[in-house]
C-alpha positions in Angstrom: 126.0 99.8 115.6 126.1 96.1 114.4 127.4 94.5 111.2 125.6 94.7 107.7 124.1 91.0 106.9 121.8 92.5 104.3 118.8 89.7 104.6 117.6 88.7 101.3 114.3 89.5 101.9 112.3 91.2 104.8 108.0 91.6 105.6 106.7 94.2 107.0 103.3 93.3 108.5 101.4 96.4 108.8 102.6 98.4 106.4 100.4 100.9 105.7 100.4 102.3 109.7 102.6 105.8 110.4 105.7 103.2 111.4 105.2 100.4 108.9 105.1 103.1 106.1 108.4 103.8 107.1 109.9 101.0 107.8 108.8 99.7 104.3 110.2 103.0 102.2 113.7 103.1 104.7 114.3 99.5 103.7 113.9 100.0 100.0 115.8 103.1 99.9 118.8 101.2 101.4 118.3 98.5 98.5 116.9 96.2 100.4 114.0 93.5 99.3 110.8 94.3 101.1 107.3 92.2 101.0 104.6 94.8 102.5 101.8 93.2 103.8 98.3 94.7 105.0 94.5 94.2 105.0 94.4 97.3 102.1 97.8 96.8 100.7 99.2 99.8 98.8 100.2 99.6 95.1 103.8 98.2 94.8 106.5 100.7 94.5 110.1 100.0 93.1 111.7 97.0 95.5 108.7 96.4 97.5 106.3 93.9 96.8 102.5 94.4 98.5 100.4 91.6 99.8 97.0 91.4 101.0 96.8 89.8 104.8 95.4 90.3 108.2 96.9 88.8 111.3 93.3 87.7 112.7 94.1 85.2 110.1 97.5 83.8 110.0 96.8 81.4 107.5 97.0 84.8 105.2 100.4 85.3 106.2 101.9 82.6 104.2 102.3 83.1 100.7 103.9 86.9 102.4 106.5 85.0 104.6 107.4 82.3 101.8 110.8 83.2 101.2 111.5 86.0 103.7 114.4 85.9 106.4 113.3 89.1 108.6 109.5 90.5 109.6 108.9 93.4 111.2 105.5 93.7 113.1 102.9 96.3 114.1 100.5 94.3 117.0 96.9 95.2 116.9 95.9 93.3 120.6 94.5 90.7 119.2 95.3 88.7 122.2 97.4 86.0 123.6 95.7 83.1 121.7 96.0 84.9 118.3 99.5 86.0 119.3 101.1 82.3 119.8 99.1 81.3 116.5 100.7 84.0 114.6 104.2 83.6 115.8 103.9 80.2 115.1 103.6 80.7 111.9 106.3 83.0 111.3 108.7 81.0 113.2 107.8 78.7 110.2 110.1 80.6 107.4 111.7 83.6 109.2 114.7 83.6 111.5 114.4 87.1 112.8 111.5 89.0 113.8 111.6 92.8 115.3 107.9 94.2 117.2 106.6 97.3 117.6 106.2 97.2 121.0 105.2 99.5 123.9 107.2 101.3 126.8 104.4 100.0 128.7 105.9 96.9 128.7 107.4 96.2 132.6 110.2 93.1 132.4 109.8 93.5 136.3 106.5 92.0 136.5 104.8 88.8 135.6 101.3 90.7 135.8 101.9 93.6 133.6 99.6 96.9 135.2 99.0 98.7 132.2 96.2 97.6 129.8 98.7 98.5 126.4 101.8 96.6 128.1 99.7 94.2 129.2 98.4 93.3 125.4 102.1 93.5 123.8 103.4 91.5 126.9 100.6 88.7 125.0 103.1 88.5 121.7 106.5 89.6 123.2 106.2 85.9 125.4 105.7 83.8 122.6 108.3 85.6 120.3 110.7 84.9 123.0 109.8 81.6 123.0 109.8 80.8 119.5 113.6 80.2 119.0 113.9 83.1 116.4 116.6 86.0 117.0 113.8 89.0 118.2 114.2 92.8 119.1 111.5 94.8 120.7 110.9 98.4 120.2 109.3 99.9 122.9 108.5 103.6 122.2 106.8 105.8 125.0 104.8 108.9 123.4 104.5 108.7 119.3 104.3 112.2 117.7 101.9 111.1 115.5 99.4 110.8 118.4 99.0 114.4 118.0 97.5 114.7 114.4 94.2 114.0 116.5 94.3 118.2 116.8 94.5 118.2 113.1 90.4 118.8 112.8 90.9 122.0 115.1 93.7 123.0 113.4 91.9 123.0 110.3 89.0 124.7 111.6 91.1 127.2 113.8 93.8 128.5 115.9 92.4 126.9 119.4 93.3 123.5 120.2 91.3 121.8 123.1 92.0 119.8 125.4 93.0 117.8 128.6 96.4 118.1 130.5 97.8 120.3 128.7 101.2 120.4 131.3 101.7 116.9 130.3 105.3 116.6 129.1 106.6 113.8 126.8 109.3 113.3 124.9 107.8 112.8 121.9 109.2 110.0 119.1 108.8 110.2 115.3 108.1 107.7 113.6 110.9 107.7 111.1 113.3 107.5 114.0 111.5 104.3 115.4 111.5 103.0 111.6 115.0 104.0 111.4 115.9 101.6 114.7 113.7 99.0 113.1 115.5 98.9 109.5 119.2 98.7 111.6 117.7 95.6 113.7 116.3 94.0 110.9 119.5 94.8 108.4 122.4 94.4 110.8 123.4 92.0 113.6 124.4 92.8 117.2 120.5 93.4 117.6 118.9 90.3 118.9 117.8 89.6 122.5 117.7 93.7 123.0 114.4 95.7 124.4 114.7 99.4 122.8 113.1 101.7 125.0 112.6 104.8 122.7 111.6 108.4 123.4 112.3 111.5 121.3 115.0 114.8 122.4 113.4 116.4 124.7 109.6 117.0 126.7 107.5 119.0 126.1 104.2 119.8 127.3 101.3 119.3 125.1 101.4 123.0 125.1 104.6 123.3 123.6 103.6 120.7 120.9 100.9 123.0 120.1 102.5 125.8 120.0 105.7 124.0 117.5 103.0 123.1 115.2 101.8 126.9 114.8 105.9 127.8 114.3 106.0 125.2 111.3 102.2 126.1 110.0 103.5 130.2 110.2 100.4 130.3 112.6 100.0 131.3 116.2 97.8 128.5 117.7 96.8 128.7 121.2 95.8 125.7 123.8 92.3 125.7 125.3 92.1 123.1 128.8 89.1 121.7 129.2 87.7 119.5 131.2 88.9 115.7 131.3 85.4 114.0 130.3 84.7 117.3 127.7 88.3 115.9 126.4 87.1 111.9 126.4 84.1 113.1 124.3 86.5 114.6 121.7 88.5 111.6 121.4 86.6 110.1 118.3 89.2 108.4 117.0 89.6 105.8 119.7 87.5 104.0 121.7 86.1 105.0 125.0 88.4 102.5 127.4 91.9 103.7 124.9 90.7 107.2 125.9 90.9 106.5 129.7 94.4 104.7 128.8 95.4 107.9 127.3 94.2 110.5 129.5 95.5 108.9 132.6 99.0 108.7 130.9 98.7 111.9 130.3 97.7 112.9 133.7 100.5 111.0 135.4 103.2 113.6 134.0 101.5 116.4 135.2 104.4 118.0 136.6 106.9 116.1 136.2 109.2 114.5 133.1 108.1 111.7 130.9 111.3 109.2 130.6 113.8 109.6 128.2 116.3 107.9 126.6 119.5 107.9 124.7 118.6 104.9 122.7 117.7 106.3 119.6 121.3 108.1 119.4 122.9 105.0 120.7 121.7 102.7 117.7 122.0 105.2 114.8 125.1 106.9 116.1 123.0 110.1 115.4 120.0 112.4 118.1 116.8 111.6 117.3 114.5 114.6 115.5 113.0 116.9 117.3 109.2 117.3 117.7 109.5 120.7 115.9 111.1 118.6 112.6 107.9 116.4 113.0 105.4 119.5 112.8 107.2 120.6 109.5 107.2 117.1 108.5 103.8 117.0 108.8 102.5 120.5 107.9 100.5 118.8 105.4 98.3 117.1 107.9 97.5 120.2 109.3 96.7 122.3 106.6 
């Protein structure tokens, strides 16, 4: 889909997160010139050029975005203020910016009811505003959400946890890189919302159990209760665990949306969560 215009230079802001990683190695492998810009910047590999920077401080974006015609951009909710001050200032050199956005995201609404659509909502309004070319990518459930059952898979064959009938259609990350690197390398892409899901749902008892299939290991889901599952959440904090467990509890019983986006864009399905667990049998291990 769309027309090569191989830009002479693209950022990728956030670069060392699950997507940014991938965004930044797809781009070089196709030849492209990539700027990869973090607070702990990787060493530079062949075609890709790292840079220290944090977006609480766009004045640290700049000697990054000197020179660059595309940026690609993970949003950490900083908040609406820091959001127009940031896309100010890359409205300064690039013409073309594509965001990681959410599926949480509702166009419908002014007021936007969900707490992680509601903080990319804060950067989508001044990107659209900015008079640069955009594209939002709008994933529902990332695969990598579930390397947070990597300490029990280490430790065990019982994973533990809430809602485990919640089904998903669960998105790897190279797929929503892969959708990035076309908007960001071809046109026909600007002014368009991806909604993004992976090939098909499947409970988070299925995800288990396709992680034990690509570890040779027969791993078995323990439910417990909802607040004994909060308690486990370490890695985020208490009011992202609430976010995340009512997702979850929402498709209880019912099917997660999914799309034919991925396949529409790249002309190919997207993986399957099972090519994710071997992808990541490292993780787990």
């Amino acid at each position: 889909m769309g027309f090569m215009i191989n830009p002479k230079k693209v950022l990728v802001i956030g670069a060392t997160g699950h997507v940014g990683g991938q965004v930044v190695s797809q781009l070089a492998a196709a030849g492209t010139e990539v700027r990869a810009l973090s607070r702990k910047p990787p060493a530079s590999a062949p075609g890709v050029e790292a840079f220290r920077g944090d977006l609480s401080a766009p004045e640290t974006l700049e000697p990054a975005l000197r020179g660059v015609d595309a940026v690609f951009v993970t949003w950490p909710f900083l908040g609406p203020d820091a959001a127009r001050a940031i896309v100010a200032t890359i409205a300064e050199h690039a013409r073309h910016v594509v965001l990681l956005s959410s599926g949480a995201v509702r166009d419908d609404l002014d007021e936007q009811p969900h707490p992680i659509g509601a903080a990319h909502a804060d950067i989508e309004r001044p990107i659209r505003e900015s008079g640069m070319d955009w594209t939002f990518l709008r994933p529902y459930a990332f695969a990598t959400n579930t390397l947070e059952w990597a300490p029990d898979i280490r430790a065990g064959d019982v994973v533990r946890g809430a809602y485990g009938a919640a089904a998903m259609t669960m998105i790897h990350e190279a797929d929503i890189a892969a959708v990035a690197v076309r908007a960001l390398t071809t046109d026909g892409h600007a002014g368009a919302r991806y909604e993004l899901t992976g090939s098909e749902p499947l409970t988070r008892v299925q995800q288990v159990e396709a992680i034990g299939r690509a570890l040779g290991r027969e791993l078995r889901w323990e439910e417990i209760s909802r607040e004994a599952a909060k308690e486990r959440m370490t890695w985020t904090a208490p009011d992202i665990a609430e976010i995340v467990l009512d997702s979850f509890a929402s498709v209880v019983g019912s099917r997660a949306p999914g799309t034919s986006t991925v396949e529409d864009v790249l002309g190919v399905p997207p993986r399957s969560y099972q090519q994710w667990a071997v992808d990541h049998v490292a993780d787990f291990s």
